[in-house]
C-alpha positions as CSV (number, residue, x, y, z in Angstrom):
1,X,0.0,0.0,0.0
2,X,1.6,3.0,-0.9
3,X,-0.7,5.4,1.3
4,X,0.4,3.8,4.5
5,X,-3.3,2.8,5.6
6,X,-3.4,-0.5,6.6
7,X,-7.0,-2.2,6.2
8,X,-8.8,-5.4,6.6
9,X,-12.0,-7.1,5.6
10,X,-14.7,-8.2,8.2
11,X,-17.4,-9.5,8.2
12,X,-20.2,-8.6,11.5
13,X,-22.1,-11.6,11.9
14,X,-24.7,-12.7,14.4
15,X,-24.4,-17.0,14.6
16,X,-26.6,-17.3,16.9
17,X,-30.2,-18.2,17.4
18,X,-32.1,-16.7,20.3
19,X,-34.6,-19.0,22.0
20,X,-38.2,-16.9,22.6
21,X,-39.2,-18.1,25.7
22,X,-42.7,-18.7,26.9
23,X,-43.7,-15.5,27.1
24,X,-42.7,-14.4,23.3
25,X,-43.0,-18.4,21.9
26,X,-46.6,-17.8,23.1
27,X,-46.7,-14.5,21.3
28,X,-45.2,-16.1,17.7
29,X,-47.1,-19.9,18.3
30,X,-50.9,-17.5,18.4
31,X,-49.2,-15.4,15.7
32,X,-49.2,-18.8,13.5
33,X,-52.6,-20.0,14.3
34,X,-53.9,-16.7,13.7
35,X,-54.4,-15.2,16.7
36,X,-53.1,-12.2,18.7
37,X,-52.2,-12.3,22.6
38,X,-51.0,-9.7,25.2
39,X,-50.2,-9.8,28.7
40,X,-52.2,-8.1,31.7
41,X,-50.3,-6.5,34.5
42,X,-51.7,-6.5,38.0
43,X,-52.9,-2.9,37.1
44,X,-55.2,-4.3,34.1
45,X,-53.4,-2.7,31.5
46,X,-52.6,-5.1,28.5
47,X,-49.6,-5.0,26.5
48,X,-48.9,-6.3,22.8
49,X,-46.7,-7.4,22.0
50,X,-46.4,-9.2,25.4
51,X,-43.5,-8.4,27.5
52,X,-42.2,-10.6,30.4
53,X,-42.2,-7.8,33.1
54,X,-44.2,-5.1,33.7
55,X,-42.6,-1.6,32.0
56,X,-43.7,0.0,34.8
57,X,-43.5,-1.7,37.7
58,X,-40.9,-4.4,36.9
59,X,-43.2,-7.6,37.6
60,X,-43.5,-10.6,35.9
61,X,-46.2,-10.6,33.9
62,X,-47.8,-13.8,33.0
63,X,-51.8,-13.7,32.4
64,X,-52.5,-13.7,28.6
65,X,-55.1,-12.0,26.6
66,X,-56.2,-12.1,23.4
67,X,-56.9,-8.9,21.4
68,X,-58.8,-8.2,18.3
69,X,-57.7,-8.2,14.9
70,X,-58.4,-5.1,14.5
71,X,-57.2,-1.3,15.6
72,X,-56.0,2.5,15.4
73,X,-53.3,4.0,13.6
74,X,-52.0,6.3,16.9
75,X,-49.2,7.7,14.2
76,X,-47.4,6.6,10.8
77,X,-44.4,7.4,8.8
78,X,-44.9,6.8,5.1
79,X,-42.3,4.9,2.9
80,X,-42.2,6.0,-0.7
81,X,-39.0,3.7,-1.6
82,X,-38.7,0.2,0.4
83,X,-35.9,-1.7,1.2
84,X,-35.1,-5.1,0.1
85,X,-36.2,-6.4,3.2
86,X,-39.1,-4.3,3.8
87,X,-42.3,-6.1,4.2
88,X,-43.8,-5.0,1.4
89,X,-42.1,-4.6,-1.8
90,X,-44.5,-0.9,-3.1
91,X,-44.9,2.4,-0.9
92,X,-46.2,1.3,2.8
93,X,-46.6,2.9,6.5
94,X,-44.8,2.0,8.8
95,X,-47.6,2.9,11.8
96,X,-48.0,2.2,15.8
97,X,-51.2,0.4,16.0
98,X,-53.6,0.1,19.3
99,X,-55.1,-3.2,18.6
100,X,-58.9,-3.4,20.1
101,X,-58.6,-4.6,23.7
102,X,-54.9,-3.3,24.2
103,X,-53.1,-0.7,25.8
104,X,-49.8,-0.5,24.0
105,X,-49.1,0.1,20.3
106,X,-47.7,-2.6,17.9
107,X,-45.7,-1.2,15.2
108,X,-46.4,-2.7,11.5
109,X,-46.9,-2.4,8.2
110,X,-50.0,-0.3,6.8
111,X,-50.6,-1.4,3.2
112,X,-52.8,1.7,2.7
113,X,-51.7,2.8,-1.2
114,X,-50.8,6.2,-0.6
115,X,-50.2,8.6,2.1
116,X,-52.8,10.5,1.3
117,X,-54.9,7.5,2.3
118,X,-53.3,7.2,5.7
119,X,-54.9,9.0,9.0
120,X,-53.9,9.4,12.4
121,X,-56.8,7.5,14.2
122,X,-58.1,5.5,11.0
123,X,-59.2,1.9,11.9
124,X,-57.2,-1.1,10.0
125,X,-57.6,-4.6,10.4
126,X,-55.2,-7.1,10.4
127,X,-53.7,-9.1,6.7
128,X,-52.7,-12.7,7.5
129,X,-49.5,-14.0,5.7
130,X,-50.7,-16.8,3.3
131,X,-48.6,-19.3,4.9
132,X,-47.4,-18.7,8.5
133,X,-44.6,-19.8,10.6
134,X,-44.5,-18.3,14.3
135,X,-43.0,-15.2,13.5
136,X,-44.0,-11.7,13.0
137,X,-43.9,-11.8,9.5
138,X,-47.1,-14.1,9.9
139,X,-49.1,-10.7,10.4
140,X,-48.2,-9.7,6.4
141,X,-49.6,-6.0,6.8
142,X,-52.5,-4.5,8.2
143,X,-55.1,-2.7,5.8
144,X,-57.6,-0.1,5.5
145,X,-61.4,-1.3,7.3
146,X,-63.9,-0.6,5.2
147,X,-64.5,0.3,1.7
C-alpha cells in the first residue's frame, strides 16, 4: 500500500439463534394460528406485543389476553422507496397500532396505497400471511377497514 493505511476485511455476523421463551414463543405460536395475545399487568393494563415484566413496575407478567384483529393508527411514517427487506415490496406505513382490547401500540406495516390515504386514528384490520410460521412476519400487513 503506498498510502500507508493498513485495512482489513470483516465481516459482522450474528451465529446465533435466540430461543423466545414462553412468554414471546406464546406471542409467535398465536401469531401462526392466527391469533393475537398480550399480557395483563396487576394494574389491568394489556400490552402487545407481550412483554415478560411489567414496563412500569418491573413484575412478571404472566396472564394472557387475546386482542382483536383489529385497531387505530396512533401515528405513521410513510415509505415511498422500500428496502429489500421491507415487508412490502410498493410504498407502505410504517404505523404504531392500538389493537382493540390493548393498551400499548404494535408497530407494523399499513398497506394503505398512498399517504394520502393514511390518517392518524383511521381503523385497520389485520392481513394474515398466506402461509405462516410463528413469526411476526405471519401478520403480512394490516389494511384499511372498510371500503
Amino acid at each position: 500500500m503506498s498510502d500507508g493505511v493498513l485495512s482489513a476485511k470483516y465481516v459482522l455476523e450474528y451465529t446465533y439463534t435466540r430461543s423466545t421463551g414462553p412468554i414471546i414463543g406464546r406471542f409467535l405460536r398465536g401469531l401462526s394460528e392466527g391469533r393475537i395475545e398480550g399480557v395483563r399487568t396487576r394494574t389491568g393494563k394489556v400490552i402487545v406485543p407481550p412483554t415478560e415484566y411489567d414496563p412500569e413496575t418491573g413484575e412478571e407478567v404472566a396472564e394472557f389476553v387475546e386482542v382483536g384483529q383489529a385497531g387505530s393508527v396512533e401515528t405513521w411514517a410513510w415509505i415511498t422507496e422500500p428496502r429489500p427487506n421491507s415487508p412490502l415490496d410498493r410504498p407502505f406505513a410504517w404505523a404504531l397500532i392500538r389493537l382493540d382490547g390493548a393498551d400499548t401500540a404494535l408497530l407494523h406495516a399499513v398497506d394503505a396505497g398512498s399517504p394520502e390515504a393514511m390518517k392518524t386514528g383511521m381503523r385497520v384490520t389485520v392481513k394474515w400471511a398466506e402461509q405462516r410460521h410463528g413469526r411476526i412476519q405471519d401478520i403480512a400487513c394490516f389494511v384499511p377497514e372498510g371500503p
